[in-house]
N, C-alpha and C positions, 0 to 999 in steps of 0.2 A: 683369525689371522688377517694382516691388513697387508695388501701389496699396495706399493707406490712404482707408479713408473715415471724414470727421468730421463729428459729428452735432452741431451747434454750438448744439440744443435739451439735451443731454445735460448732466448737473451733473455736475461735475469731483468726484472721490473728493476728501473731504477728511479727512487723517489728521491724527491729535492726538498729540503727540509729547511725552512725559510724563517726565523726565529727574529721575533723585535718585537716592544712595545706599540706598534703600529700607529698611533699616536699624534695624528689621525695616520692610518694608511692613504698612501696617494698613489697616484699614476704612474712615480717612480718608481717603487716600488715592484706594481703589475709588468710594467713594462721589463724591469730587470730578471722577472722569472719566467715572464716570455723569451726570450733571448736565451737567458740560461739554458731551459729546457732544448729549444730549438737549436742551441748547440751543444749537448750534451744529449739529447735523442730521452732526456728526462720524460719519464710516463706521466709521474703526477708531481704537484707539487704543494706540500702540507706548509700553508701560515699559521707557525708555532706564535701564539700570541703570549706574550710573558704578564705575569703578576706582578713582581719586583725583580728587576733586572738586579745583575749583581755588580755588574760595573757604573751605574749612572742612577743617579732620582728622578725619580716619574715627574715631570712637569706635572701641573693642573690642568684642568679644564676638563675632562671627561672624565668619567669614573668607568669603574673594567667593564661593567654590563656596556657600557656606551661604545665605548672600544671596539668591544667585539661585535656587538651590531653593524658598526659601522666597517667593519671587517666583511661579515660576511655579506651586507649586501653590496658591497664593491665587488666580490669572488662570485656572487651567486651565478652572473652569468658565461663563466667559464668553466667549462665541465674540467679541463685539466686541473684547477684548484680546488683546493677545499681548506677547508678550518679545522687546527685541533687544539681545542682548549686542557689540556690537561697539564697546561704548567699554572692554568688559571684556578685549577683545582688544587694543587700542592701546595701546602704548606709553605709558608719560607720561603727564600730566593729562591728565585729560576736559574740552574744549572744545567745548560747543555746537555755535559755528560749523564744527567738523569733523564733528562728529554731522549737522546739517541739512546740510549740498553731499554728503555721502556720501545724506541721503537722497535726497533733489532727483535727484540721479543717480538714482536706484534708481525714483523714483519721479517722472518727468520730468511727466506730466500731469497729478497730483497737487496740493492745497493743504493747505499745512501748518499745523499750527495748535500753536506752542509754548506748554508751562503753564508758569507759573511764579507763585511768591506775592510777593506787597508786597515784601518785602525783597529780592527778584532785581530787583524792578523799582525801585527805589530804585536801587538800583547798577549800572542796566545801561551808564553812559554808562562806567563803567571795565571793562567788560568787555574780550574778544579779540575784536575787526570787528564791534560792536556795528552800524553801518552796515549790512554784509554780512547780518546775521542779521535784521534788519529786512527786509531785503528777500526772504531765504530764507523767512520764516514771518510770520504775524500771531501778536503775543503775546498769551496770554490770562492772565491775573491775578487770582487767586483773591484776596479782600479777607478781612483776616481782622476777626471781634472785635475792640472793645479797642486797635486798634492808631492812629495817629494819624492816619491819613488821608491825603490829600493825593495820593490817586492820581489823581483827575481830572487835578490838574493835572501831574503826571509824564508821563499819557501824554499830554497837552499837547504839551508838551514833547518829548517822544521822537518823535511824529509832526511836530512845528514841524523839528526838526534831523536826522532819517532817515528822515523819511515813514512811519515807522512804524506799523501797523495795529493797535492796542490796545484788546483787549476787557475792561474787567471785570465779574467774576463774584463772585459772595458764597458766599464760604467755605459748607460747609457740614457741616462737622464742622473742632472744636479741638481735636481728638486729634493726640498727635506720635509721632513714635517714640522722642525721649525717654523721654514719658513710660511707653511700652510698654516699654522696655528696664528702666527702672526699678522698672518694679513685677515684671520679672522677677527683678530684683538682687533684691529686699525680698520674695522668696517669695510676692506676690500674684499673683491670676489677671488672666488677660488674657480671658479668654471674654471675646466681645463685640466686643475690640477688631481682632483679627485671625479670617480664615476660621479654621475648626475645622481643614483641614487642615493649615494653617500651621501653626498653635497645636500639633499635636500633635507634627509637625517639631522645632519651637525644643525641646520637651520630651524630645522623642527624642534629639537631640543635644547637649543641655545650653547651648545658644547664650546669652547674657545674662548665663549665671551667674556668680557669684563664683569667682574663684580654687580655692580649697577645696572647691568643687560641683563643678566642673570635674575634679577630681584626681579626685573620687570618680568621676566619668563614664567616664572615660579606666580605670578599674580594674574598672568593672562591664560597661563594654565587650568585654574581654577573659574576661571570667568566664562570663558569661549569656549565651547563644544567640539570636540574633535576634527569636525570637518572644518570648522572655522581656524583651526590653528595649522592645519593644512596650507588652506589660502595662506595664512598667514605670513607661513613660511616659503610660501612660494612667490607673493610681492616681496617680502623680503631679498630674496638670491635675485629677483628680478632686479628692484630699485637697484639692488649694487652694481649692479654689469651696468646699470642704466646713468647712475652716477658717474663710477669711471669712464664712458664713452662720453661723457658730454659734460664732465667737470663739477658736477653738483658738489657740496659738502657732504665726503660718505660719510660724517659718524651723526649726523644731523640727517640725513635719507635713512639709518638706520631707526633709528628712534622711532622717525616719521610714520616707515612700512613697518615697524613693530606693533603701534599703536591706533594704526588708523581704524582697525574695527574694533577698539576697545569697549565701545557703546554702543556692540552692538546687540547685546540681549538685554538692555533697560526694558522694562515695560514701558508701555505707550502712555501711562501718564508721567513718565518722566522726559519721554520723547514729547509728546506733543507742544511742551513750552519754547521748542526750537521752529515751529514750523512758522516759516514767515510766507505763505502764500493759502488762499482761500480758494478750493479745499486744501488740507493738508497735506504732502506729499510723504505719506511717512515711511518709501523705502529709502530716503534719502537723508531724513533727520540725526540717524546715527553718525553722519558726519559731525555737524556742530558740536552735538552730543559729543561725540569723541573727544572735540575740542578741549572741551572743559572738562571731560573727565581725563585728560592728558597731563589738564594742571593741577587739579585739585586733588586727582586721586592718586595721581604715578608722578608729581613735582615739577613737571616740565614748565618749564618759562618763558622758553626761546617762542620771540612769539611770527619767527620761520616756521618752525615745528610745529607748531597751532594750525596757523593758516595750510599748510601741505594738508590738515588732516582735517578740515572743516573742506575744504574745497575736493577732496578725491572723489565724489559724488555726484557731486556739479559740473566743477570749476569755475572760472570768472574770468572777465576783463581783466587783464593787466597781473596773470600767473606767472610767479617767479620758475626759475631754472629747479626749482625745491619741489614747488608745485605741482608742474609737468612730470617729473619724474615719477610722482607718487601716484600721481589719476593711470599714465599709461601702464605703471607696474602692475598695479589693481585692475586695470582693463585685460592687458596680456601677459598676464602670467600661464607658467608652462600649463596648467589644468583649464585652461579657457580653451575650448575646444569649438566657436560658433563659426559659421560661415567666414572668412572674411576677418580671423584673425593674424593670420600669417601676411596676409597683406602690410597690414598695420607692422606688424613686427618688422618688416623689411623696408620699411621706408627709411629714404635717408637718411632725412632729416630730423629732428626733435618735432619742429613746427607742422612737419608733414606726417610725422604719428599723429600728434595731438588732432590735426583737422581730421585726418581718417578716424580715429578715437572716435570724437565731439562726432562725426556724421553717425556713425555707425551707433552710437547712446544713443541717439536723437532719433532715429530712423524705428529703434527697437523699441522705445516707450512709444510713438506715434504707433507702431502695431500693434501694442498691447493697448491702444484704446485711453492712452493717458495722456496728459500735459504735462509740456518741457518746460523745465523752470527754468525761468529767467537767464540766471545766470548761466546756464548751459549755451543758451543763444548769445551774449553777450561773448560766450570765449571763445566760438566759431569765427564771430564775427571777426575778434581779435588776431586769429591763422589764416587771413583771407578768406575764409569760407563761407559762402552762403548757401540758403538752402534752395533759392532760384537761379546759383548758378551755371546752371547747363543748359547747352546751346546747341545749333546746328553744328560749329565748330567742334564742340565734344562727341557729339554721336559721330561725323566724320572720321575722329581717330581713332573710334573703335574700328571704323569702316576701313580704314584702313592698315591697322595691327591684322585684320581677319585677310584682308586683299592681299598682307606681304604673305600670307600663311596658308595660300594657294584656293582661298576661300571660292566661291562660285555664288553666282544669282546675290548678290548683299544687295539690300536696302535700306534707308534709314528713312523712315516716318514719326511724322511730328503730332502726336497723339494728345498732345495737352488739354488741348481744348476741347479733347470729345471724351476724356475718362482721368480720373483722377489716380489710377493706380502707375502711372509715369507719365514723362515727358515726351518721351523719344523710345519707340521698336528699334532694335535692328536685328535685320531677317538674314540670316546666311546659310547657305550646305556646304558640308564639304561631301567627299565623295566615296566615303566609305564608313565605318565605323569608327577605325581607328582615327582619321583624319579628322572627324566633327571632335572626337576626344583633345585633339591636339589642336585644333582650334580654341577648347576650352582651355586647354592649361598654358596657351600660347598668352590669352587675355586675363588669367589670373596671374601672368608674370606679369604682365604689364600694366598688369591695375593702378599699382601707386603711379607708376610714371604718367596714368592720366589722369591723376586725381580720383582715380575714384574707390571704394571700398566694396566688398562683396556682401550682402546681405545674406540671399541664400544662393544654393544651388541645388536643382533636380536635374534630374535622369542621366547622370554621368555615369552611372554603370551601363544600359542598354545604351548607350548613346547614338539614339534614333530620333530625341529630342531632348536638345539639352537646353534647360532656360538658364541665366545668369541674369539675380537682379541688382543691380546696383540705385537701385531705388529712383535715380531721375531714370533711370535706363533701364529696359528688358531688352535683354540680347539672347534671341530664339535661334539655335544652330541645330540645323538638321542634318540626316540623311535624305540623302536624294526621294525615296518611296515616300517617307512621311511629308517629305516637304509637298511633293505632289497631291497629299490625301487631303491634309489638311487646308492647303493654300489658302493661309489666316492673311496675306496679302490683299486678297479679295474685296478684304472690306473696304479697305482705299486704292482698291483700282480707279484711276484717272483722278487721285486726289492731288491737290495741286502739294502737298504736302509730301508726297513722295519724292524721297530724291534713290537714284539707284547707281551706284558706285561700281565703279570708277565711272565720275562723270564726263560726259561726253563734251569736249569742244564747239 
């Protein structure tokens, strides 16, 4: 025999039953069953993903497996959501009222709470057992903007003839997935509107896209190795955000980040008839390469589109607005995790990436022991950048970013001429642990604003010595004990090169 005991003080779980082709799912969406929930005191809430709606035709561009991927990793990080695909397993049209009796089953103690917007509920009295489903859920009814009203009196009405329990709720984003599919058609970014894992999904897989984009997916697929289609899609969603802030041609910057590493697993005898310098640089060849396999192999003509993807590796004197966008997309996209990338990502300017970019290429091949080609120097030179431009005046601003920042003992020594691993020390403590910490992240805000880019950093967890190199520069910030053990000052005590900040009168 089975005893059950019921605590008739206990609130009945009520689950929120979220039903659409998702199509892509966006942010609208998330955000509408956050809200719901949060005023409806909703426990959880199940994104019923449909097969074949019965009121409208599935647009294109994803297929259902794609769908629902892209479902669950937008929900995966909210524990109150989850995914149920079991209209994606049925047969035939997605009906509602088969969706709620399969819950109710599942979840006999349960109260349900269906969403749906204004126009479901306009049209619910032609529904399938509109009656039934009344009684299986209270509906709840997102109002939108703009639209003409008249819900009061609907759910009037649907409670006067099925007793129907109808909440409405005010919309709280006018985002659709129209308009998300569409600005994937038209080479716009969707940041913002869908998670970022999502977003990097649709990009991965070419979901949205045009016919033509498509073809080219389905051939890069096949070519490039899974990590490489990664990148891929992540210069991708880069170049777009990078396009729209700064005007480029986005279905032309698509193309471009699509294709740029399309040559990139030729063998080296197909690579080596591109190398124009003695020896051969050949982690760079795959540009050119690219070039020509952008024409010959995948039709491309535009010969914008060529040059973006011969030059992402280099670049050159006299880089279009095309150009730029595709070297910094490939430089800083979200998976480039080096020293000194987020520097670069937050500069201004377009010109003020590119020279932080061009330093930070330049600085990394010279430490791997190799030679900068040409043209990489030639498009430094083009962003005002050179590679001997830092001065006493630069080391002074660091000296002074550390001075506003309650810094103590700073120095700035002129080391050029006695070692080749910088131009310019500069020595400062702060006065505690956390203070030398916040010294550092004080001069990694304000790196771009002094031109400079961060190559590495050590000891920022103990921060009892932290180094910051910016390659003309080492900026050594201590704790007071280390700074006294070591006193690496020493060396050029009474050097006339010392200068010690704030200067004296």
């Amino acid at each position: 025999m089975r005893i059950v005991f019921y605590n008739h003080n206990m609130k009945k779980q009520r689950i929120g039953v979220f039903g659409g082709t998702f199509h892509p799912v966006h942010n609208g969406h998330l955000a509408l069953a956050k809200h719901a929930a949060e005023a409806l005191e909703i426990d959880r809430v199940l994104f019923v993903i449909d097969r074949i709606p019965p009121h409208k035709t599935l647009a294109e561009g994803a297929d259902d497996a794609e769908r629902l991927e892209i479902l669950r990793l937008s929900v995966a990080d909210e524990p109150l959501f989850a995914v149920e695909t079991m209209e994606l397993r049925r047969e035939g049209k997605s009906y509602s009222v088969d969706t709620l009796r399969e819950l109710k089953e599942r979840y006999p103690e349960s109260e349900l709470y269906f969403f749906m917007g204004s126009d479901m509920l306009n049209s619910f009295t032609s529904w399938r057992s509109p009656e039934e489903i009344a009684k299986l859920a209270s509906l709840v009814c997102t109002i939108r903007g703009g639209q003409s009203g008249g819900e009061e009196q609907t759910a009037a009405d649907l409670h006067a003839r099925y007793g129907a329990n109808v909440i409405l709720l005010k919309e709280v984003s006018d985002l659709s997935s129209t308009i998300v599919r569409q600005r994937i058609h038209d080479a716009l970014p969707i940041t913002g509107m869908v998670p970022p894992k999502a977003a990097h999904y649709i990009y991965l897989k070419g979901c949205y896209q045009p016919a033509d984009i498509r073809t080219m997916y389905e051939r890069l697929s096949r070519e490039l190795k899974p990590k490489r289609l990664e990148h891929t899609a992540y210069v991708l969603e880069t170049a777009l955000n990078l396009a729209e802030r700064f005007g480029a041609d986005a279905k032309k910057t698509r193309i471009a980040a699509l294709l740029h590493d399309c040559a990139k697993y030729l063998p080296d005898e197909k690579l080596l008839p591109y190398a124009d310098t003695e020896p051969p640089m050949p982690q760079i060849l795959h540009a050119p390469a690219g070039a020509d396999r952008a024409k010959n192999v995948y039709g491309i003509n535009d010969p914008e589109i060529l040059r973006a993807i011969r030059l992402h590796t280099t670049g050159d004197a006299g880089m279009t607005l095309l150009d730029k966008v595709i070297y910094l997309a490939d430089m800083i996209e979200p998976s480039r995790s080096y020293e000194g990338a987020e520097t670069i990502r937050s500069a201004a300017t377009l010109d003020e990436m590119m020279r932080l970019a061009l330093l930070r290429s330049i600085w990394y091949i010279k430490d791997n022991g190799n030679a900068v080609h040409p043209a990489t120097l030639r498009a430094l030179n083009d962003t005002g950048g050179q590679m001997e431009r830092f001065g006493e005046a630069d080391a002074l601003a660091i000296c002074k970013v550390l001075y506003d920042k309650k810094a103590v003992d700073i120095l700035a020594l002129h080391i050029g001429d006695k070692t080749i691993i910088a131009d310019w020390f500069v020595v400062a403590s702060g006065t505690s642990v956390t203070h030398v910490r916040a010294l550092c992240d004080e001069l990694e805000d304000k790196a771009s604003e002094l031109g400079l880019a961060i190559r590495r950093k050590e000891g920022y967890e103990d921060a009892r010595w932290i180094v910051l190199d910016f390659g003309f520069a080492l900026v050594h910030l201590f704790h007071p004990e280390e700074r006294a053990y070591y006193n690496i000052e020493r060396l050029w005590e009474g050097d006339d090169n010392m200068i010690r900040y704030p200067i004296s009168e």
